[in-house]
C-alpha positions in Angstrom: -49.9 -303.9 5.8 -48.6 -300.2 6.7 -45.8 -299.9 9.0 -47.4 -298.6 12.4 -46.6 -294.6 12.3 -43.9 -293.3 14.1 -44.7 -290.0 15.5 -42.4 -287.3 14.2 -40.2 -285.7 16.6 -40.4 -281.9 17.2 -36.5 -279.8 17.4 -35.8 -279.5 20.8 -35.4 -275.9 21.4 -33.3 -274.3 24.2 -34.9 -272.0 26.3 -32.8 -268.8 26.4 -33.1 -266.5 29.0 -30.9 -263.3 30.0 -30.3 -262.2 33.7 -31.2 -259.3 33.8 -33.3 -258.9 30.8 -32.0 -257.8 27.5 -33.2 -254.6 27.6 -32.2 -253.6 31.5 -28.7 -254.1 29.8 -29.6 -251.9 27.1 -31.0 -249.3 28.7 -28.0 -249.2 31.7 -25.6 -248.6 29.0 -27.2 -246.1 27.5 -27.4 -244.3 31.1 -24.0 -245.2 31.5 -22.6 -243.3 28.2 -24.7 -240.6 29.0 -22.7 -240.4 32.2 -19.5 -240.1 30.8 -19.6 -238.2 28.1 -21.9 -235.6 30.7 -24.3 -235.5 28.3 -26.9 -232.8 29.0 -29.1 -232.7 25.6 -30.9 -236.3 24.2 -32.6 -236.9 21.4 -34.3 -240.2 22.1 -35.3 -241.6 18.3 -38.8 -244.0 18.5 -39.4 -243.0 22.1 -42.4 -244.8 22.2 -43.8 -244.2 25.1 -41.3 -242.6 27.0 -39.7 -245.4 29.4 -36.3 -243.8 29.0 -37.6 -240.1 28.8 -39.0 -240.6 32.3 -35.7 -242.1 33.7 -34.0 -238.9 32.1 -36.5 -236.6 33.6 -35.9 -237.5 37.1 -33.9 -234.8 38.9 -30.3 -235.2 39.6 -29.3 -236.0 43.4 -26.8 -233.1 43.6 -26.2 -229.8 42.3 -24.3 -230.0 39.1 -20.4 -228.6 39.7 -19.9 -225.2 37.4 -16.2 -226.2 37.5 -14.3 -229.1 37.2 -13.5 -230.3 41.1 -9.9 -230.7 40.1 -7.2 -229.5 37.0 -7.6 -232.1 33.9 -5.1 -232.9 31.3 -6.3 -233.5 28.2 -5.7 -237.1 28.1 -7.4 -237.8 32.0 -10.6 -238.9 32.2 -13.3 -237.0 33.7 -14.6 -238.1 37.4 -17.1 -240.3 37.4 -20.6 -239.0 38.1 -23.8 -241.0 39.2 -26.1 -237.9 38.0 -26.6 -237.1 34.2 -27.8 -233.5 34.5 -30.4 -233.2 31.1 -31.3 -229.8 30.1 -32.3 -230.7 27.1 -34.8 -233.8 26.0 -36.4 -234.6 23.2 -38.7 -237.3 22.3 -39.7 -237.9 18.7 -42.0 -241.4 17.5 -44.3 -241.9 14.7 -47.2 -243.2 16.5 -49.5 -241.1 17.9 -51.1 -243.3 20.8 -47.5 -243.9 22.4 -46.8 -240.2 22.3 -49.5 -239.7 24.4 -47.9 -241.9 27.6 -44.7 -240.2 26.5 -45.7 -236.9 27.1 -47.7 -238.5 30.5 -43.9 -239.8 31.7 -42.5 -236.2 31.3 -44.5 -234.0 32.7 -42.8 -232.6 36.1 -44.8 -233.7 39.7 -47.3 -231.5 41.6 -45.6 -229.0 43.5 -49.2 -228.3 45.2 -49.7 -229.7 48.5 -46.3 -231.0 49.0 -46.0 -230.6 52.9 -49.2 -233.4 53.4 -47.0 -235.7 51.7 -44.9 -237.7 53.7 -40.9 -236.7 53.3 -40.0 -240.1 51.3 -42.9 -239.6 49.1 -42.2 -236.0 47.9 -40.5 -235.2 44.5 -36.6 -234.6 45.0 -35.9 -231.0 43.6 -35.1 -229.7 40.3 -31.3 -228.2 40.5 -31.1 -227.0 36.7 -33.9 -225.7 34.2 -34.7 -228.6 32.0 -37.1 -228.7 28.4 -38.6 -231.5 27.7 -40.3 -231.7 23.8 -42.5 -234.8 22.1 -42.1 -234.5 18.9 -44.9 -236.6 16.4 -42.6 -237.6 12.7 -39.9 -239.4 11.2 -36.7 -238.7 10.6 -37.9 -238.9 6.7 -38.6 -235.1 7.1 -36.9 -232.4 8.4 -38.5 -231.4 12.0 -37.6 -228.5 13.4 -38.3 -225.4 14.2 -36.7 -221.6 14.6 -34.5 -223.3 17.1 -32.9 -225.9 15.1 -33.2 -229.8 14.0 -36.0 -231.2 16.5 -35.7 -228.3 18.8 -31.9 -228.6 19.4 -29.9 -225.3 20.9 -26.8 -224.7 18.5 -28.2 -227.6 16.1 -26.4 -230.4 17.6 -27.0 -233.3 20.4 -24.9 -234.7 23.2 -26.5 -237.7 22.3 -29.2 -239.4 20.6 -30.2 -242.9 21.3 -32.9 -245.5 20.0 -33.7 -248.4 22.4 -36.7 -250.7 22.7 
C-alpha cells in the first residue's frame, strides 16, 4: 500500500512593499539633484511617455534670480531652491507609441480663454523661455542636429537622467 500523499508545501514568500513606491523615491531624487546642481538643460534617456518631462515642464513659482542673492566662496554651497528653472528639455525613446503621450505631456496650456477659468484652475505663468524636443532613436546613433548632440546648446547637458 502507498503512503497517503503529503501535499507539497509552497516557499512562503514575503510580501515586499515600499512607502512611498519605489519609483516616487526615484523620481524625488532626481528632482532633487536637479535642484542643486540648478540644472536648466535635461536630457531625459527612454522617456517613455513623458511622466518626468511633464513634471519638468511645469513653470517655476518665482522668477529665477540673475544674480546670486548673496557673495559665495567657492567652497559654500549654493541656497537651496524649490524651483528648477529648465530651458532646455529633451526627451529621446525608441518606441514610437510612447513618444506620442510624451509629446501630449509637453505641450504648454491654452492661453485662450483664460479669464472664464476660475483663478485656481488657470496655468501659473511661464517666467523664462523654455524648448522642449522628442526625439524618436537610440543612443546607438548619433542624433543631432546643426545645434549639437540631441539638440543641446554648447553640446553639453546639465544633466541627463533615465528613470522608469
Amino acid at each position: 500500500m502507498d503512503p497517503p500523499a503529503v501535499p507539497e508545501e509552497q516557499p512562503k514568500v514575503a510580501k515586499v512593499t515600499f512607502n512611498p513606491p519605489l519609483w516616487l523615491q526615484r523620481r524625488t531624487w532626481v528632482l532633487t539633484q536637479l535642484r542643486e546642481h540648478r540644472s536648466t538643460s535635461v536630457l531625459d534617456l527612454g522617456c517613455g511617455e513623458g511622466s518626468l518631462l511633464s513634471v519638468l515642464c511645469q513653470p517655476a513659482s518665482v522668477i529665477p534670480p540673475s544674480q546670486p542673492s548673496r557673495t559665495t566662496s567657492a567652497n559654500e554651497p549654493p541656497e537651496p531652491t524649490l524651483d528648477i528653472h529648465i530651458r532646455h528639455l529633451v526627451g529621446l525613446d525608441v518606441d514610437e507609441p510612447s513618444l506620442a503621450l510624451a509629446v501630449e505631456e509637453t505641450v504648454p496650456p491654452p492661453t485662450s480663454n483664460l479669464d472664464d477659468l476660475p483663478p485656481w484652475e488657470r496655468p501659473r505663468p511661464r517666467w523664462l523661455d523654455m524648448d522642449v524636443q522628442i526625439w524618436k532613436g537610440g543612443l546607438e546613433f548619433l542624433n543631432g542636429d546643426q545645434n549639437g548632440w540631441f539638440g543641446s546648446q554648447n553640446g553639453a547637458w546639465d544633466a541627463i537622467v533615465s528613470t522608469e
